[in-house]
N, C-alpha and C positions, 0 to 999 in steps of 0.2 A: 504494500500500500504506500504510492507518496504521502509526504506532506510539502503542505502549501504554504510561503508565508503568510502571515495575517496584516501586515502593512501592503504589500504587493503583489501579493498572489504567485508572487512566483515559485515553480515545481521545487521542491529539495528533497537530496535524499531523508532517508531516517536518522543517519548518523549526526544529522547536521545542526549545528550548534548555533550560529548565524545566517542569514540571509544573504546570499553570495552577490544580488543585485544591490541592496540597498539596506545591509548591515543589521537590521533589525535581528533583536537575538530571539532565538526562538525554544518556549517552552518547553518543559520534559515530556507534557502530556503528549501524545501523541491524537494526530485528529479521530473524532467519533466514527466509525464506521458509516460509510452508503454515502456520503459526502465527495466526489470527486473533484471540486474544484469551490472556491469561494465564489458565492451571491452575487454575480455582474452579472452586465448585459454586453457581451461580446460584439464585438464588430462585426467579425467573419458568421455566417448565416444570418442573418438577421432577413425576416420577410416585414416586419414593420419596425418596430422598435426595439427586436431581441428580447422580449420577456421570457416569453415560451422557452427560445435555446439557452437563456441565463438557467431557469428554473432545471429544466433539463438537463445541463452541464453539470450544476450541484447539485441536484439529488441522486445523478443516475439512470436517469428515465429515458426513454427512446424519445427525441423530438416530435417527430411524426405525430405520436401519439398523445402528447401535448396538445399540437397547434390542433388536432381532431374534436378533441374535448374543450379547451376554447373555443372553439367555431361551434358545433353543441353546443355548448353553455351561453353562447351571446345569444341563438337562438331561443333558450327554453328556461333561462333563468329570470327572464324580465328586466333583465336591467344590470344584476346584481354583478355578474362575472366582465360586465364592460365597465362596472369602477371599480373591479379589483382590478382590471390589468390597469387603470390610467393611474390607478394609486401604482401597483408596482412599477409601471412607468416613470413614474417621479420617483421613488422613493428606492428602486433597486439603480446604486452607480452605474457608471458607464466602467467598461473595461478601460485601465491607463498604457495610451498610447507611447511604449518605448521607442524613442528616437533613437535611433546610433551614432555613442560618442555623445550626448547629452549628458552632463553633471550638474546640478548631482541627478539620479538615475529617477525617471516617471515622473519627471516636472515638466 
């Protein structure tokens, strides 16, 4: 299982004691299981504003099968599942875009 850092997300082994992008040190604990990446909204797939692929990417879940059940649910929930996503919208970050050779590192 990787771990992620929790300032930048980025991949690290188990052994790893610091954040090799951006120094942050990192915990003993080791992350919870079924978790594969931190709560963003990624750049790469996005078909409107990446909720579905964020949600997806951290819990584990087949995309597909997300955006299927969104699309349901805008349908058959009255309303309800179209301000969960504009809340996750706002409220899940954007993935930070690494420059190269930018210091210090996701500014």
């Amino acid at each position: 299982m990787a771990m992620f850092c929790n300032r930048c997300g980025t991949g690290l082994p188990l052994t790893a004691r610091f954040c090799s992008n951006c120094g942050a040190v990192i915990s003993a604990v080791p992350p919870t299981p079924g978790t594969g990446r931190p709560l963003m909204r990624p750049y790469m797939g996005r078909a409107i504003a990446g909720v579905c692929v964020g949600l997806a990417q951290a819990y584990g879940w087949d995309v597909a099968l997300v955006r299927i059940v969104t699309v349901v649910g805008f349908f058959f929930s009255g309303g309800i599942v179209a301000i969960a996503y504009l809340a996750c919208w706002i409220g899940i970050p954007e993935e930070p875009i690494g420059l190269p050779g930018a210091y210090p590192p996701n500014l």
